[in-house]
C-alpha positions in Angstrom: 0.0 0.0 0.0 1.6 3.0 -1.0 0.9 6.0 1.9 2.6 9.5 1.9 5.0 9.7 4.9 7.8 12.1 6.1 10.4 11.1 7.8 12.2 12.9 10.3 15.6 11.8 11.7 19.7 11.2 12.0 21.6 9.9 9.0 24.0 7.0 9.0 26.8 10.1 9.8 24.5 11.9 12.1 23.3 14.7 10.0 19.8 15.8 10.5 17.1 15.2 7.6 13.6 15.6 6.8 11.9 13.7 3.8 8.8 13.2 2.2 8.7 9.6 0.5 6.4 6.7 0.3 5.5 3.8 1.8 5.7 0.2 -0.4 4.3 -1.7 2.0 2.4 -1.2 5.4 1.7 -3.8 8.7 0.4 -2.8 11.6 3.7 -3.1 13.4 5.5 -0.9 10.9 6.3 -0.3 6.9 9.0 -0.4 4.3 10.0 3.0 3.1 11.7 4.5 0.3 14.2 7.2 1.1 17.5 8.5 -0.2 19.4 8.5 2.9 21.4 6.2 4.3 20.4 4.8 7.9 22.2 2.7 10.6 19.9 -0.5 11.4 19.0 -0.2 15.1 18.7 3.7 14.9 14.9 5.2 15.8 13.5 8.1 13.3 10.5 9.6 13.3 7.4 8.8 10.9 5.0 11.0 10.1 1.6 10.8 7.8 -1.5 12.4 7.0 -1.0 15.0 9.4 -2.4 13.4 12.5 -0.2 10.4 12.9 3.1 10.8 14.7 5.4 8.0 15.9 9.1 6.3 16.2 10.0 3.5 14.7 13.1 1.4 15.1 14.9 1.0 11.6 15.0 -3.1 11.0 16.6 -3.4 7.7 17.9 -0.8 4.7 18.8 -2.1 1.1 19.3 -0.7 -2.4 16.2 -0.8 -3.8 17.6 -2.8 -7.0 14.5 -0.6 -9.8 16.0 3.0 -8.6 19.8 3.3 -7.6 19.0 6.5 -5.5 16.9 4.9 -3.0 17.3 2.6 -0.5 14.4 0.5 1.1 14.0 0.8 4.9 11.8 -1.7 6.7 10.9 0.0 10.0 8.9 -1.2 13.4 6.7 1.0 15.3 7.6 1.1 19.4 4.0 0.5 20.0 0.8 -0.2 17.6 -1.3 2.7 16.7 -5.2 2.7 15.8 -4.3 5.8 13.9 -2.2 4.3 10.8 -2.9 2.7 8.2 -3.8 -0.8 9.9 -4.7 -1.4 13.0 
């Protein structure tokens, strides 16, 4: 399911960012992203979406996504489940 997000965060070399992407795929434990920065597995970032939704979420996993060199995908997992994503 593809949902708008921003996320909101610390890159792999602790540099402040903010970015509006995608989802690819949504649970109601977390997503996988798309985003062009590069994140250490472990790290939390925030997760934003349709303006009344706010939480961390612990990054899982992050490859190249193998369609689109820039990106990289980013499976994430909310610190607790939320009736106000996408599924709940």
């Amino acid at each position: 399911m593809r949902v708008p997000v921003q996320l909101v965060g610390l890159d792999a070399s602790g540099n402040y960012f903010e970015e509006e992407t995608y989802t690819e795929d949504v649970s109601k434990t977390g997503a996988l992203v798309l985003t062009r920065n590069i994140l250490q597995i472990g790290s939390t970032i925030q997760i934003r979406a349709f303006k009344k939704f706010e939480s961390p979420a612990k990054v899982r996993m992050i490859i190249r996504d193998h369609r689109n060199a820039d990106y990289f995908k980013l499976g994430i997992e909310f610190d607790v489940i939320h009736d106000a994503w996408v599924i709940h």
